[in-house]
Z-matrix of the N, CA and C atoms (Angstrom, degrees):
N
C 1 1.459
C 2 1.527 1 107.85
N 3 1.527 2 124.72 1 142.80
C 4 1.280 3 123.60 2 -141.55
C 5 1.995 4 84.14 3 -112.08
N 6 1.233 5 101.15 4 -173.30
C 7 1.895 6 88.55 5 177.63
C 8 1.589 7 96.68 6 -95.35
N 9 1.246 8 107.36 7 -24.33
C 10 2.140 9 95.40 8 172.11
C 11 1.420 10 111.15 9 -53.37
N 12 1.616 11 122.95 10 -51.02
C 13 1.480 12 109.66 11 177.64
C 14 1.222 13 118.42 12 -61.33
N 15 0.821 14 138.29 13 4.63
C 16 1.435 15 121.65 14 167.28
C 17 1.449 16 120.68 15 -108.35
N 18 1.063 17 117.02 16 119.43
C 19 1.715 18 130.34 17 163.87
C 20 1.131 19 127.32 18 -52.96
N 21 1.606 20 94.97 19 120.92
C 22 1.237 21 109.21 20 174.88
C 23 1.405 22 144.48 21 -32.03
N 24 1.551 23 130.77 22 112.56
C 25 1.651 24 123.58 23 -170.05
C 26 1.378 25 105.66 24 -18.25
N 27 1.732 26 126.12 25 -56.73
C 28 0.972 27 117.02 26 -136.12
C 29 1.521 28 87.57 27 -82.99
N 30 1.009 29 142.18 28 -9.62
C 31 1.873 30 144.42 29 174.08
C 32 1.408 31 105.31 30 -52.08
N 33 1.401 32 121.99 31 -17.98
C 34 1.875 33 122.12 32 -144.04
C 35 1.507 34 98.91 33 -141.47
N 36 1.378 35 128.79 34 1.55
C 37 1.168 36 126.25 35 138.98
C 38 1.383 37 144.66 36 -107.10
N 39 1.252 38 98.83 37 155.68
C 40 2.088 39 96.96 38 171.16
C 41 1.097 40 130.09 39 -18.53
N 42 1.218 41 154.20 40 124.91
C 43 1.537 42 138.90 41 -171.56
C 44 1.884 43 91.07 42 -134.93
N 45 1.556 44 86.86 43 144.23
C 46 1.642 45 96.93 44 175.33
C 47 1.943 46 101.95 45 -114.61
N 48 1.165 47 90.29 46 -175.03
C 49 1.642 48 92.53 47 -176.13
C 50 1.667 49 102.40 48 -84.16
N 51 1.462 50 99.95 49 -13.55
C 52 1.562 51 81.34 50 -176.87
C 53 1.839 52 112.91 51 -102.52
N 54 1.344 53 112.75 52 -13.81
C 55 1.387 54 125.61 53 159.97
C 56 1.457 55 110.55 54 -53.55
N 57 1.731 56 117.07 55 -53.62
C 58 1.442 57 120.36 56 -173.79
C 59 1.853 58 108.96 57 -76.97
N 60 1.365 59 116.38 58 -14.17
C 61 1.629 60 110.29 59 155.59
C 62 1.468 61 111.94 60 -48.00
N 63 1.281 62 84.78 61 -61.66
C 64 1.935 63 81.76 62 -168.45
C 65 1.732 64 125.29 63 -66.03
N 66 1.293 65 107.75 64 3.06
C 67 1.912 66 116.29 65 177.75
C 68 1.228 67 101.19 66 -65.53
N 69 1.425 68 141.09 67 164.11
C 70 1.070 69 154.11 68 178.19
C 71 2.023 70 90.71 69 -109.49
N 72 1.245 71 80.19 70 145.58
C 73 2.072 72 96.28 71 171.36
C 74 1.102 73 139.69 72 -61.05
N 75 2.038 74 95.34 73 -9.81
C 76 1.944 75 96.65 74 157.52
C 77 1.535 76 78.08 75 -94.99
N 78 0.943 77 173.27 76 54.36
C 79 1.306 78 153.14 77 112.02
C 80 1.516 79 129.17 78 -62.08
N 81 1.375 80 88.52 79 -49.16
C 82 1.970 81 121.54 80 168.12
C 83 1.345 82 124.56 81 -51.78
N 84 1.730 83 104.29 82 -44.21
C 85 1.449 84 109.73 83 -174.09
C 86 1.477 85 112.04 84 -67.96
N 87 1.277 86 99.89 85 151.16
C 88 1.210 87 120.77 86 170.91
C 89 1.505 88 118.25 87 39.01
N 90 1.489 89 100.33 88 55.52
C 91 1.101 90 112.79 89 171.38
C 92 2.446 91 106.75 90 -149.37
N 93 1.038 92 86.23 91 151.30
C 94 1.761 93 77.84 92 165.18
C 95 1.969 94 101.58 93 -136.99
N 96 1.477 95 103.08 94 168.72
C 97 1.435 96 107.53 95 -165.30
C 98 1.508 97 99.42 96 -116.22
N 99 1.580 98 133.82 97 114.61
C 100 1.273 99 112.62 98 172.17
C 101 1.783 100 105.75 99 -128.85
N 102 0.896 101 116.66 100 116.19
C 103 1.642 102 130.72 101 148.29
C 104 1.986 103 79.60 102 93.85
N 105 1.368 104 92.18 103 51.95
C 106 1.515 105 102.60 104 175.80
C 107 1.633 106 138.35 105 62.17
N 108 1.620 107 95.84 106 -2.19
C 109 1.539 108 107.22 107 157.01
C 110 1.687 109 116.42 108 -82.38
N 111 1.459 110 96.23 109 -167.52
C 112 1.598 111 106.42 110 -162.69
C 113 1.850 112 82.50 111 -126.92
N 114 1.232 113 114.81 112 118.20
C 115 1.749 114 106.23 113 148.96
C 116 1.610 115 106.56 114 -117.74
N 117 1.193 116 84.07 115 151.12
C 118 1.804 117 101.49 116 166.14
C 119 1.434 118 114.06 117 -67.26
N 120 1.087 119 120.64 118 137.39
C 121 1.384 120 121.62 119 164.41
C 122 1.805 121 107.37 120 -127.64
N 123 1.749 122 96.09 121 123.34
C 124 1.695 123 108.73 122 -158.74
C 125 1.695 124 100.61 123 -65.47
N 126 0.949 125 103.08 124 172.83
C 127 1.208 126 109.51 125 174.99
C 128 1.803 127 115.58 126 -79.96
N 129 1.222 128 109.58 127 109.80
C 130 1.343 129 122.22 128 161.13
C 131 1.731 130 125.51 129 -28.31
N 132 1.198 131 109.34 130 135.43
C 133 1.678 132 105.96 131 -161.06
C 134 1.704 133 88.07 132 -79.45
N 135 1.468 134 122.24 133 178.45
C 136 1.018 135 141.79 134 163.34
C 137 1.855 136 120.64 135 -46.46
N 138 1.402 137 110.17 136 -42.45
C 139 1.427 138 129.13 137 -173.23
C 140 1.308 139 101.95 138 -86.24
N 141 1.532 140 119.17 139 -19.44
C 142 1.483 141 103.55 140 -179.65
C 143 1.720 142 105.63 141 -100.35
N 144 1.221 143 110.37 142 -24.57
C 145 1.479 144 109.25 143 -176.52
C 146 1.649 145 100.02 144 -59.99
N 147 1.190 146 125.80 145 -58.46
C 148 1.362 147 150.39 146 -133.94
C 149 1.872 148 86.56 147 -82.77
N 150 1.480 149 120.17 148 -50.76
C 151 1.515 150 120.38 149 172.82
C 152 1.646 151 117.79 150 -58.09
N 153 1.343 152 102.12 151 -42.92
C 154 1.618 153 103.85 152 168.14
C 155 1.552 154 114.71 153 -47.93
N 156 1.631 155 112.25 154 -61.43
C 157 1.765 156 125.22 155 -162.28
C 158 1.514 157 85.87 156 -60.00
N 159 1.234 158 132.92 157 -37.73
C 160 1.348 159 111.43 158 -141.88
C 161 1.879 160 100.35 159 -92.14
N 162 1.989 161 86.20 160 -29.76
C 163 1.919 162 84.57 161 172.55
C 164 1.645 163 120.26 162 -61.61
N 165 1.612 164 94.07 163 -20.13
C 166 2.199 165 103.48 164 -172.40
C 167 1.157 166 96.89 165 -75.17
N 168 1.153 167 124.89 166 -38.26
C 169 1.622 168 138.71 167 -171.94
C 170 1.337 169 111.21 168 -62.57
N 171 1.660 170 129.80 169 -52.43
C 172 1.433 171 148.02 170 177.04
C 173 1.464 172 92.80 171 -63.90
N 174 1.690 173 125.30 172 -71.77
C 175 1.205 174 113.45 173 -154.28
C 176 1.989 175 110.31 174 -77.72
N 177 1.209 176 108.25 175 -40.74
C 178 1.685 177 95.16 176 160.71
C 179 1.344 178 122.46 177 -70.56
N 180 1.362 179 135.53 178 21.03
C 181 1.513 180 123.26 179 129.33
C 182 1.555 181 126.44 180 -87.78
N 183 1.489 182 125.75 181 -30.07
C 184 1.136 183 115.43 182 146.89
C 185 1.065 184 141.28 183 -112.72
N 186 1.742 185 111.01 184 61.33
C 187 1.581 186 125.92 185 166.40
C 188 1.468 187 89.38 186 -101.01
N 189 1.031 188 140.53 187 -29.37
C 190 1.412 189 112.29 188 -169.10
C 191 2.112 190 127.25 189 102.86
N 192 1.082 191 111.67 190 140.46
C 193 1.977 192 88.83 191 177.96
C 194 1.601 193 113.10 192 -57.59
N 195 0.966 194 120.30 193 24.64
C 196 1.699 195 109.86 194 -179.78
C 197 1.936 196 96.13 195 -111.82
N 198 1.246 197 122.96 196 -5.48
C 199 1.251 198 118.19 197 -173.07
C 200 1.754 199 121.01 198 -152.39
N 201 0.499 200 128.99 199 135.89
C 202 1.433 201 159.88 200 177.64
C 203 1.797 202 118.85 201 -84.27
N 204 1.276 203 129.66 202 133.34
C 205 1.194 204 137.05 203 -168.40
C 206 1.676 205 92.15 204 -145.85
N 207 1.443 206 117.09 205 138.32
C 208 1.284 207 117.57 206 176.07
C 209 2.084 208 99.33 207 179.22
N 210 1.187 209 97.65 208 145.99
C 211 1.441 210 112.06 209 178.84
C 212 1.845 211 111.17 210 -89.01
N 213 1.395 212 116.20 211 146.34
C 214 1.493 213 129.94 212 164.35
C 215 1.396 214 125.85 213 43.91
N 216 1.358 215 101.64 214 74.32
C 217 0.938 216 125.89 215 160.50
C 218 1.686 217 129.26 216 -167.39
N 219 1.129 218 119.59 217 140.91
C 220 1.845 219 135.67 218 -150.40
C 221 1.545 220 101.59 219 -30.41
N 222 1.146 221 114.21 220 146.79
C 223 1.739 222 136.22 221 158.37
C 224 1.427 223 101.21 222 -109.65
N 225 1.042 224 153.47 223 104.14
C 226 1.173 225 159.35 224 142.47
C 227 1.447 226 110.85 225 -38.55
N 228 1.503 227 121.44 226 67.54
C 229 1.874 228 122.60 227 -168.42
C 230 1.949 229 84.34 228 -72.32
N 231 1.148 230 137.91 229 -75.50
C 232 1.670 231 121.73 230 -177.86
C 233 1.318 232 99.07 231 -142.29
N 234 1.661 233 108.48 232 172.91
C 235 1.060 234 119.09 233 -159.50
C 236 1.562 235 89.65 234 -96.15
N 237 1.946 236 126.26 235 -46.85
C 238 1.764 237 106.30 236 -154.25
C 239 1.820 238 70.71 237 -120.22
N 240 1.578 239 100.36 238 160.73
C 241 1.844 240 100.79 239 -64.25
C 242 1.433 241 137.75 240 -41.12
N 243 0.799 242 143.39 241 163.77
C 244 1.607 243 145.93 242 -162.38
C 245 1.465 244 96.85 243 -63.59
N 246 1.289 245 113.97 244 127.74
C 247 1.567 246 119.03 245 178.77
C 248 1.816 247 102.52 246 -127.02
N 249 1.156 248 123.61 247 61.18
C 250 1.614 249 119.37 248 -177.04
C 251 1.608 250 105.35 249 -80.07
N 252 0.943 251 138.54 250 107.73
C 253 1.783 252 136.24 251 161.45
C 254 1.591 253 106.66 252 -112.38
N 255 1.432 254 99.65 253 140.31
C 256 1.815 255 98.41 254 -177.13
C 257 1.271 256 89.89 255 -119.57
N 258 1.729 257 113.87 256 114.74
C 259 1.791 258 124.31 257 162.28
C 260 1.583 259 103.38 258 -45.19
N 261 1.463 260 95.52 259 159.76
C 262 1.772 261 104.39 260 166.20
C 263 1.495 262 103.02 261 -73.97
N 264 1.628 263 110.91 262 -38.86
C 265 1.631 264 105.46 263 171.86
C 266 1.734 265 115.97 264 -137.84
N 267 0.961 266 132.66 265 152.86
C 268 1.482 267 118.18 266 -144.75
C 269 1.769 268 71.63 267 -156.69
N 270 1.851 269 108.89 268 127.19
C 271 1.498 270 110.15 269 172.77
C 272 1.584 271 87.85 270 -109.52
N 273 1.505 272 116.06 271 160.44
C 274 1.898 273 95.97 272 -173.93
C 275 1.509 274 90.10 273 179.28
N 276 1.310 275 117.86 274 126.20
C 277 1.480 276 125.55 275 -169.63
C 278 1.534 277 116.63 276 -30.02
N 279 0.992 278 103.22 277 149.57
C 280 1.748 279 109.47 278 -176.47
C 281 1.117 280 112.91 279 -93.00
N 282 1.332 281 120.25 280 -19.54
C 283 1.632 282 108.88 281 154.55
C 284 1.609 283 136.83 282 -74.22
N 285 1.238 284 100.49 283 -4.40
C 286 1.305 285 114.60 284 -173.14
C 287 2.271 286 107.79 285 -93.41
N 288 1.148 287 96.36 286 -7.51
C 289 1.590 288 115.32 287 -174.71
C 290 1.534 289 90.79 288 -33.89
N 291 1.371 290 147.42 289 -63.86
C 292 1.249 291 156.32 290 -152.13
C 293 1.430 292 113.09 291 -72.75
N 294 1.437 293 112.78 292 -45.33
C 295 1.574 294 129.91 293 -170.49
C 296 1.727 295 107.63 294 -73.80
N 297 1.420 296 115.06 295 137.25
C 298 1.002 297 123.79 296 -148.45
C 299 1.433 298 103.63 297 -166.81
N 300 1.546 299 117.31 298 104.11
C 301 1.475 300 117.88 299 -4.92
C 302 1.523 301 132.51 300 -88.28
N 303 1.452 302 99.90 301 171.11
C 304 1.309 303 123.75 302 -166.63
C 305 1.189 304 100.02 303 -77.03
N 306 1.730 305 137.22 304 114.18
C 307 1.120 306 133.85 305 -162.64
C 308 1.746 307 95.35 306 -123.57
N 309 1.367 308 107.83 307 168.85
C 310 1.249 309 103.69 308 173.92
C 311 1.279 310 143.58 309 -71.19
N 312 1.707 311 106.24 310 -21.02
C 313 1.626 312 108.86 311 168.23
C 314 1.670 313 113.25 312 -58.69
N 315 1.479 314 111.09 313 -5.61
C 316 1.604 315 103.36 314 -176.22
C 317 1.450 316 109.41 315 -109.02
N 318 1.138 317 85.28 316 16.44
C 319 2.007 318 95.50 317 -166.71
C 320 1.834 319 99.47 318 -101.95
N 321 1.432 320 131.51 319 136.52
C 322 1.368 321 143.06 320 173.16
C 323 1.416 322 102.37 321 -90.56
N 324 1.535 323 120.10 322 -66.44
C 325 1.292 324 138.63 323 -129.02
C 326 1.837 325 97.70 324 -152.64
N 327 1.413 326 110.92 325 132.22
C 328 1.219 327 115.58 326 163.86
C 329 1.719 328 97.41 327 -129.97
N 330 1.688 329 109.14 328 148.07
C 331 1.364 330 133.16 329 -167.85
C 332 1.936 331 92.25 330 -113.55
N 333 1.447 332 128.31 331 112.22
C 334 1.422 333 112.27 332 156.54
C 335 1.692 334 100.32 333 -99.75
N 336 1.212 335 160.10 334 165.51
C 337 1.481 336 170.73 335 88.94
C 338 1.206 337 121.06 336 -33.35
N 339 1.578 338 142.91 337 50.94
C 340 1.115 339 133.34 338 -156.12
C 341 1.675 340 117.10 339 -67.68
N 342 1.549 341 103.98 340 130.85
C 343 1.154 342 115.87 341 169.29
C 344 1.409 343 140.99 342 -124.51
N 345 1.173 344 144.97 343 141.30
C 346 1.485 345 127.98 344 -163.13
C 347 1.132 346 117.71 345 -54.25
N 348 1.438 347 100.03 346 113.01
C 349 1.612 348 116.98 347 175.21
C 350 1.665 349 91.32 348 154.43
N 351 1.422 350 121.26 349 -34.33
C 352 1.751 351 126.05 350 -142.14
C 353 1.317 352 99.15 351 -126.10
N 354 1.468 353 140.61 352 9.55
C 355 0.880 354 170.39 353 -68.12
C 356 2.080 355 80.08 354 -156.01
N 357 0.624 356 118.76 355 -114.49
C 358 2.080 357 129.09 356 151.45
C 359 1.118 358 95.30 357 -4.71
N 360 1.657 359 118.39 358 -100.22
C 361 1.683 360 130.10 359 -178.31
C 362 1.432 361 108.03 360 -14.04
N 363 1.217 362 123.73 361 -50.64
C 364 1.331 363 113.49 362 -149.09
C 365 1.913 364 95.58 363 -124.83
N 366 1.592 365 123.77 364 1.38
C 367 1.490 366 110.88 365 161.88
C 368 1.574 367 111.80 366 -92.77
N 369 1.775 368 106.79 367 -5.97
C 370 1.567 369 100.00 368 -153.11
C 371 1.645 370 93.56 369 -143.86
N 372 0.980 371 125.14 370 -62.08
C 373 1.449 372 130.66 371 -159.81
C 374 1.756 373 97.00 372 -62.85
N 375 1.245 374 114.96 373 -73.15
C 376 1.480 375 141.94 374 -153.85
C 377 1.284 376 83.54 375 -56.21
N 378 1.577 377 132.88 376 -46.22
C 379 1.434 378 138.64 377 -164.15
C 380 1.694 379 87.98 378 -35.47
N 381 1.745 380 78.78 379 -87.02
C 382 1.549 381 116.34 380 -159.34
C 383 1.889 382 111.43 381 -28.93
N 384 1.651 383 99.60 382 -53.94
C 385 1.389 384 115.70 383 -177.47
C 386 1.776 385 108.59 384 -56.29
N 387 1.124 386 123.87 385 -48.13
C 388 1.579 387 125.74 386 153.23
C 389 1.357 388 134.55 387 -35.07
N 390 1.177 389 111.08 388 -55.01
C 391 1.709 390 124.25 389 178.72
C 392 1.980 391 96.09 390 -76.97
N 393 1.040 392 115.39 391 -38.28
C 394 1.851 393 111.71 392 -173.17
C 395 1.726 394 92.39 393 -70.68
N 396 1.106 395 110.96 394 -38.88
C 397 1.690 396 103.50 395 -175.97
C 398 1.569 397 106.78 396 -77.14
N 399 1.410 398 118.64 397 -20.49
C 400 1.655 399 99.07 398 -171.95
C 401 1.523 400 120.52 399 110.98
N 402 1.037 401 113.49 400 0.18
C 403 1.221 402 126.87 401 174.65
C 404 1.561 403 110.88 402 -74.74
N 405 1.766 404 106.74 403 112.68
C 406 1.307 405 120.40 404 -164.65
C 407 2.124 406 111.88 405 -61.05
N 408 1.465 407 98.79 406 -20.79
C 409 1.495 408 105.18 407 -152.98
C 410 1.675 409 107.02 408 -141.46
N 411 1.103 410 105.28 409 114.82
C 412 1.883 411 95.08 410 162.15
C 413 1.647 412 112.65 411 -145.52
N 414 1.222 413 116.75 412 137.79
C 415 1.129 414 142.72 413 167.30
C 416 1.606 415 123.79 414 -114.18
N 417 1.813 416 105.38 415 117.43
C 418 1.357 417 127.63 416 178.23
C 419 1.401 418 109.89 417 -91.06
N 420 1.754 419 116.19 418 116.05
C 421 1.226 420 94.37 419 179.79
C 422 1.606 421 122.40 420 -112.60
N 423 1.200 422 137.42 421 94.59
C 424 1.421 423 133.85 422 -175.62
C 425 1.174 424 129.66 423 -27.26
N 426 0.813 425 161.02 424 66.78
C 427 1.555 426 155.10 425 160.61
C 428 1.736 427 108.27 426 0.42
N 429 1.000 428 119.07 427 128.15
C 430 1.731 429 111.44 428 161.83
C 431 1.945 430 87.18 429 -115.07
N 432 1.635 431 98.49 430 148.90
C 433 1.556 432 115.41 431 157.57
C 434 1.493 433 118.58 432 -41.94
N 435 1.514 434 118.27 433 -55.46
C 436 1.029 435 123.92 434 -150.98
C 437 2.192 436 95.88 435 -140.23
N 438 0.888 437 135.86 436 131.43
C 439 1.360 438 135.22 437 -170.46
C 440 1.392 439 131.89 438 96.65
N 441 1.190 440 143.50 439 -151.30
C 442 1.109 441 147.84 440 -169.44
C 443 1.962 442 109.69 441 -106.36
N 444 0.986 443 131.13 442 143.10
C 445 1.236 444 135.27 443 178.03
C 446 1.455 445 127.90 444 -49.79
N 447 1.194 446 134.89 445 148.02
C 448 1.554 447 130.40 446 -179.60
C 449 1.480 448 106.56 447 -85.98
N 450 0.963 449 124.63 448 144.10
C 451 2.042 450 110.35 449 163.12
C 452 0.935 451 95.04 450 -163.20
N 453 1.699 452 93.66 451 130.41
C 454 1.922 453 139.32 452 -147.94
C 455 1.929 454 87.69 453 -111.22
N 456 1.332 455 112.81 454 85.57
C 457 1.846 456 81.35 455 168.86
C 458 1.694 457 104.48 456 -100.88
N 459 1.336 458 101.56 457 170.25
C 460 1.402 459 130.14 458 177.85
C 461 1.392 460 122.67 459 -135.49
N 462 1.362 461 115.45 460 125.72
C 463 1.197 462 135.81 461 157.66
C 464 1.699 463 149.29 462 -53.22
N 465 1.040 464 127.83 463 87.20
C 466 1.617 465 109.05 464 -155.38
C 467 1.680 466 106.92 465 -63.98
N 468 1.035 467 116.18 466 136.74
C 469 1.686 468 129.73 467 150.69
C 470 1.366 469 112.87 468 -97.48
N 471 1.638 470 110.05 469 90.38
C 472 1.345 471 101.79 470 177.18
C 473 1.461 472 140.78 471 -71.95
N 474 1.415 473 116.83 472 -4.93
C 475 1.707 474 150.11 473 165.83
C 476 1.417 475 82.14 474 -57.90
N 477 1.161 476 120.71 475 -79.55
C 478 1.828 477 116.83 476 -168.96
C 479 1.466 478 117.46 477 -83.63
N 480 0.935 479 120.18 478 -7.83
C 481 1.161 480 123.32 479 162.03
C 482 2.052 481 113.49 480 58.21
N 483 1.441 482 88.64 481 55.70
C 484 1.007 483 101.19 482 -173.37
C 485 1.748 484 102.61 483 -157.38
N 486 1.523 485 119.36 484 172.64
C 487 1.252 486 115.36 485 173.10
C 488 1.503 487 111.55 486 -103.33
N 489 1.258 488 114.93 487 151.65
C 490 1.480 489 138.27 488 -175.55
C 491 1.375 490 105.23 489 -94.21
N 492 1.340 491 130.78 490 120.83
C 493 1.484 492 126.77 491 163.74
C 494 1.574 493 97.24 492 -35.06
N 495 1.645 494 114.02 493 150.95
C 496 1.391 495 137.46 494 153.80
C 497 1.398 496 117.01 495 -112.02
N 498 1.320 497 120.13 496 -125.06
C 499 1.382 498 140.44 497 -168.20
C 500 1.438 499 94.63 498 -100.84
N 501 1.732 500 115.32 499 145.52
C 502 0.939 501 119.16 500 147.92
C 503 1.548 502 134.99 501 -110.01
N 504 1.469 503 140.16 502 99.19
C 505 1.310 504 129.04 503 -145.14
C 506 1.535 505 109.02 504 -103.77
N 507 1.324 506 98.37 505 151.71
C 508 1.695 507 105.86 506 164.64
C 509 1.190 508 113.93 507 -151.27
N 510 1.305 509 121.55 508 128.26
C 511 1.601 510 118.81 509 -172.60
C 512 1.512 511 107.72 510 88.67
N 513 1.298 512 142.90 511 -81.21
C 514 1.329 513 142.99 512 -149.55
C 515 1.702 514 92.67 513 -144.34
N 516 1.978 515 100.25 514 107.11
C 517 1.734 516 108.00 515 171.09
C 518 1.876 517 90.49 516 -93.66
N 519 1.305 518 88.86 517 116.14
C 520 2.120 519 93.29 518 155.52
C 521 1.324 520 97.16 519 -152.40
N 522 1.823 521 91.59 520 128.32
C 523 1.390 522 124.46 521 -158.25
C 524 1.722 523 102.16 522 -123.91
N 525 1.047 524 127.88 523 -177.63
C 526 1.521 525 123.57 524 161.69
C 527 1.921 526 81.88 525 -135.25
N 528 1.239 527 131.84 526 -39.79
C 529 1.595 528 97.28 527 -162.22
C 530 2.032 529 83.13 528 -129.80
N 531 1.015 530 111.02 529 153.50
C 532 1.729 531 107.47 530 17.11
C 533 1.621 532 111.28 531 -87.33
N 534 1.207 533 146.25 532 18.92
C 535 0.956 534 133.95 533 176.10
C 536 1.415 535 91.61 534 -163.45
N 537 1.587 536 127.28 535 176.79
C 538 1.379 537 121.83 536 153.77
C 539 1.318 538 125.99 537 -94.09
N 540 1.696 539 105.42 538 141.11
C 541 1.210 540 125.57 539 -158.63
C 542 1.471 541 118.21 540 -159.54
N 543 1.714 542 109.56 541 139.42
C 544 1.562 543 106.09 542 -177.15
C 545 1.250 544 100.11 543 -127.45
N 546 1.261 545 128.80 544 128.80
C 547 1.599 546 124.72 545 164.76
C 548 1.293 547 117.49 546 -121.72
N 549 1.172 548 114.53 547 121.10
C 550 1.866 549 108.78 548 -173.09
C 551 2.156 550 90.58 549 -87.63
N 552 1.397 551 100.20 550 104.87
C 553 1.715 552 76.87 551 173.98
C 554 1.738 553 114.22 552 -92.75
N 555 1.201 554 112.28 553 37.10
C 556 0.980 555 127.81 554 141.50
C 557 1.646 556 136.06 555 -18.82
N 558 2.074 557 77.78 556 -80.05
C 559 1.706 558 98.94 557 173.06
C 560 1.456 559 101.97 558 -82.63
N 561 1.325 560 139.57 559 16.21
C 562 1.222 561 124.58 560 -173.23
C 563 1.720 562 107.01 561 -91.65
């Protein structure tokens, strides 16, 4: 084992929100923080990056000037223990563009893209961790090999504090909330 494979001390300890202020942004990348650890998150294939930009792209043209749609970068779900997860697409008030971090009262809509490896993370964990933070909206989107994309949305029930099955789409997403919106993922 060479000294590059091995991860850095600071990868293998506790991290607080105010330890992870002070990291620098190759520090940040490609990584998320949950219940105060550090996991890696692999690098995304080509087909999944490219389905995300194009969903931030679809849904920040019809969110409207009150909102914002954009890929990879922190959700601040809580500070003790450190709960940092970065959606593939995260829609999240447009006034809040500056504020840092991105917490969930500014968050509408989270986008996961599941891909092999995230498969769990992102049918079960990511759910759960979303709806406990408050996050009004989430959408899982399947990958198919060959065709147009699956997209799983969900509803928050904030009494249960959990998400409610929604719509399940294939071919043509038209939604009215959280906002109105048509996506043929077709062309996606």
């Amino acid at each position: 084992m060479t000294a590059e494979m091995v991860a850095p001390a600071w990868m293998h300890e506790q991290v607080t929100a105010e330890r992870y202020a002070t990291w620098t942004e190759e520090q940040c990348a490609g990584i998320e923080i949950v219940d105060g650890m550090v996991l890696e998150s692999p690098s995304a294939s080509k087909r999944h990056n490219r389905l995300a930009r194009l969903l931030a792209n679809a849904l920040d043209a019809a969110a409207g000037p009150d909102w914002n749609a954009d890929t990879d970068f922190d959700v601040r779900l809580q500070d003790v223990p450190l709960n940092n997860r970065r959606p593939d697409v995260t829609v999240y008030r447009a006034e809040t563009i500056d504020i840092t971090p991105t917490r969930p009262e500014h968050v509408l809509l989270v986008v996961e893209v599941v891909s092999s490896g995230s498969e769990t993370t992102d049918r079960i964990v990511k759910v759960d961790q979303y709806a406990r933070a408050g996050i009004q909206f989430y959408w899982r989107v399947e990958q198919a090999a060959t065709g147009a994309p699956l997209i799983y949305t969900y509803i928050l029930d904030p009494a249960a504090g959990r998400y409610r099955d929604g719509d399940v789409f294939t071919g043509i997403v038209k939604l009215t909330a959280p906002f109105a919106i048509e996506i043929d993922l077709g062309q996606l």
